[in-house]
N, C-alpha and C positions, 0 to 999 in steps of 0.2 A: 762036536768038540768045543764049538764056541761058547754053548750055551753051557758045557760042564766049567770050562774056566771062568767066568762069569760067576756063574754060582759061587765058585770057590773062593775067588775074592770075595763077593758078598758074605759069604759061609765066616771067611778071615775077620773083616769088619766088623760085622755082629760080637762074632767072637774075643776083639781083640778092647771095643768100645768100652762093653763094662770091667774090664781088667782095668784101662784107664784111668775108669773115674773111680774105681777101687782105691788105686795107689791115691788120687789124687784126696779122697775122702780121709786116709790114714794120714797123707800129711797134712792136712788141716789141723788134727790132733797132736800134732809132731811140739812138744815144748821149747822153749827157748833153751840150749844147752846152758845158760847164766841162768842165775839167782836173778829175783826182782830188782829192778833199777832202784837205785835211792838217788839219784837225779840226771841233770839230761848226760852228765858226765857222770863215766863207771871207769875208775882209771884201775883195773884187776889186776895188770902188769905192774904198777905202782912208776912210773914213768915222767908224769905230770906233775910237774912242780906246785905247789897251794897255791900260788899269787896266779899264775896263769890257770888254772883250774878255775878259780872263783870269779874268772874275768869271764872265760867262757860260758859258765854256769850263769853267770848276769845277760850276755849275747843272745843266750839261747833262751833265755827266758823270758826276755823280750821278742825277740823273736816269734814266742808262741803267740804272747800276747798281741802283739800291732798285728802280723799275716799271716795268723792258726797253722803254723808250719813248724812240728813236733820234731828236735833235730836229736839226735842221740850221738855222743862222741863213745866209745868203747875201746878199751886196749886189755889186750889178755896177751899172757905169755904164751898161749901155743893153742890151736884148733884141736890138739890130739890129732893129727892126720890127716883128719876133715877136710877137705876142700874151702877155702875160705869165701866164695860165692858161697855154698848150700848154708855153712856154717851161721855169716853175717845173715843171711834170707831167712833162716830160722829165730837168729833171737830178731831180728824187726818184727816177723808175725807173731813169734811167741811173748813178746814185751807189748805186743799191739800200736807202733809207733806209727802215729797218724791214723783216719777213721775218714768214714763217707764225705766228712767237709771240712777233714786237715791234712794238708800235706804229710809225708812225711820223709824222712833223711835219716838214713845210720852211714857214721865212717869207723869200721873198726880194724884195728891196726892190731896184728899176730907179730908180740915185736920179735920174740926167739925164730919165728919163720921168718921174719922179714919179708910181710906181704901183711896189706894193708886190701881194702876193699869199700868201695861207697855206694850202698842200694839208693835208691832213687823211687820214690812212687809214681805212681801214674799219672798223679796230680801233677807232678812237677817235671815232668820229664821232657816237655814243650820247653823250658826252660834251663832246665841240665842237660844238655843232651851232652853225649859220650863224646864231643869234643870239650866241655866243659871238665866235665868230671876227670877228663885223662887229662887238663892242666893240670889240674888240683894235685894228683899221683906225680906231676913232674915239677911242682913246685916243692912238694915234701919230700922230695928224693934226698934232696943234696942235707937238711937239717939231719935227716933220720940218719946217714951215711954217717953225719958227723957224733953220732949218740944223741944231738939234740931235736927229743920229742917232743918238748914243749913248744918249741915253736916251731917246727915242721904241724905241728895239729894246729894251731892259731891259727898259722897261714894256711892252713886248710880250713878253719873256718871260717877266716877272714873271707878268702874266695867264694866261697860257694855262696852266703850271708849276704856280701858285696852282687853278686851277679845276680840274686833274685830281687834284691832290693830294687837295683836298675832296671829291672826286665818287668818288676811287677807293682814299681812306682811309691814304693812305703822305705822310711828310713827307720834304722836299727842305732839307738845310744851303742856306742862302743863301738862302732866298726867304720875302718875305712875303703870310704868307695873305689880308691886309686885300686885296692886289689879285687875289683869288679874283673872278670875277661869278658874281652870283647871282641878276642882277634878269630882267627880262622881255625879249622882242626890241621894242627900241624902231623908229619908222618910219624907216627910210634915206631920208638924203640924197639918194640916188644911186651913194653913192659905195662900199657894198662890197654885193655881188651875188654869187649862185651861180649857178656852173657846169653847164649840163647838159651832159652829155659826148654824144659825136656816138655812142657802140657804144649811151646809152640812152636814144637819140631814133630809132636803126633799131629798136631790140629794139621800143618801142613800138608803130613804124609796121607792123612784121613781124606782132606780136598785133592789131592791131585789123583788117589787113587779113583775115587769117585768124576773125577775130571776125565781121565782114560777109560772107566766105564760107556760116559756122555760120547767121546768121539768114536769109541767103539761100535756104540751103537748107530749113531748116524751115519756112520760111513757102510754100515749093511744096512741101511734104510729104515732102521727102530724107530728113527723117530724122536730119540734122546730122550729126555727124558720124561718126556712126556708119553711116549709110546708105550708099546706093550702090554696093555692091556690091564692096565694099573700098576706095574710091577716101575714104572717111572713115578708114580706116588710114592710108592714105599723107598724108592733111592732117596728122594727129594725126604721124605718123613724121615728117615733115617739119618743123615746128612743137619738137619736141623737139629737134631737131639745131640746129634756128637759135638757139635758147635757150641749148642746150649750148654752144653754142659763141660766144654772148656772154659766156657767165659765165666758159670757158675762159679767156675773150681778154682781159680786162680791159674794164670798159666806158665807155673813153675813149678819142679817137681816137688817144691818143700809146702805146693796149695797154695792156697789162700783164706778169706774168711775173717770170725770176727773169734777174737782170743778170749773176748771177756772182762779187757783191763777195766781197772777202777782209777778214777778221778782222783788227782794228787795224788802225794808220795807215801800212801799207806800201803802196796806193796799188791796184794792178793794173786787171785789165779789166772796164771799166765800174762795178764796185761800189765803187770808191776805198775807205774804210777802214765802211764800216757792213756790216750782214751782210748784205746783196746779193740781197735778197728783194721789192723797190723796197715794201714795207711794203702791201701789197694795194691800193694807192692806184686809186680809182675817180674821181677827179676833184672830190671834197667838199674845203670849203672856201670861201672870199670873197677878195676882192681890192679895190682901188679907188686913189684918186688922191686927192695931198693940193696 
């Protein structure tokens, strides 16, 4: 009876790994639900007043310049539905924002949902971490409350701009460091939360099932996984593929990968104007509602 359940999770694993990397291959393909960027700000909701727009659009573009960190500000009137994590995570990969050795950052703000969202890359996320990012969501609360998006987004870019600056030792013209955070993660509301992304809630499920295999087997004298007569090579061979090929895939369910962008703001397929590397984006980051 042992040996039939055993098999059968093994039987499941096999079974369940290339389903995985199936989805995860289709969302690599998955487009940015937006049109090409025409700069690092895409105000779609039309929200953004021109004098603060042209301020950020200078910020951020220094920014790229002094410390290769690709920031994208976005505002649409409504996801359609969407979940605004999956939504925001698609246009980063699909716009390509950030690549192998630029950071990258998208904050985009669903203003008819009133829910806002900030991805974070890999690169950066030593740096933003989700007590960062959920200030950011509770400095913009009280502007957005008031109608005023234009600077509930400043102050959002002000902060984030401000605390890499400090944390990674380069200054940006146009920003002040006073809105650096520096403090502790205070208790949330509610209202901005992170992400577990769906590629690293299988990866988990993948390692622990295979985890109760190992004690399984040592506690009737297997041997773990090294025993049995090779069939501990093939856990371990198989165990390594499924791993491999979460960290290949990206590990969120919207993928990961490389979109293709083109250099400056000429627009093309899928990477609109950033360097088209969708900035190793794992799904980090907070979101919430104001």
């Amino acid at each position: 009876m042992h040996k039939v359940r055993k098999s059968f999770l093994l039987l499941a694993l096999v079974l369940v790994c290339p389903l995985f990397v199936a989805h995860q291959a289709r969302a690599q393909n998955t487009p940015s639900p937006l049109p090409s960027p025409t700069g690092y700000v895409n105000d779609y909701a039309g929200v953004i007043d021109a004098a603060t727009k042209s301020r950020i659009e200078t910020i951020l573009t220094n920014l790229d310049s002094r410390a290769k960190i690709e920031f994208s500000v976005v505002t649409v009137p409504t996801t359609g539905g969407q979940d605004i994590f999956d939504y925001s995570l698609a246009v980063m990969r699909g716009w390509g924002i950030g690549s192998a050795d630029k950071g990258g950052l998208l904050l985009l703000i669903a203003v008819n949902d009133r829910k806002y969202f900030t991805q974070v890359s890999r690169h950066l996320e030593g740096d933003l971490t989700d007590s960062v990012v959920g200030e950011v969501g509770r400095r913009m609360r009280e502007p957005f409350r008031a109608g005023n998006y234009s600077q509930g987004i400043m102050t959002a870019v002000q902060t984030l701009v401000a605390t890499l600056a400090e944390k990674r030792g380069f200054s940006v013209e146009g920003i002040d460091q006073s809105y650096a955070y520096r403090g502790r993660q205070r208790p949330s509301n509610g209202g901005d939360a992170p992400q577990a992304s769906l590629g690293t809630c299988c990866i988990i499920f993948v390692v622990l099932m295979f985890l109760l295999l190992f004690l399984s087997r040592n506690r009737r004298g297997g041997g773990g996984f090294g025993g049995g007569g090779g069939g501990g090579l093939l856990n371990l061979l198989l165990l390594g593929q499924i791993l491999n090929s979460g960290r290949s895939s990206g590990s969120s369910g919207w993928g990961g990968g490389d979109f293709g962008g083109s250099s400056g703001w000429g627009g093309g397929d899928g990477g609109g104007g950033f360097s088209g590397g969708g900035g190793d984006a794992g799904g980090g980051g907070a979101g919430g509602d104001w």
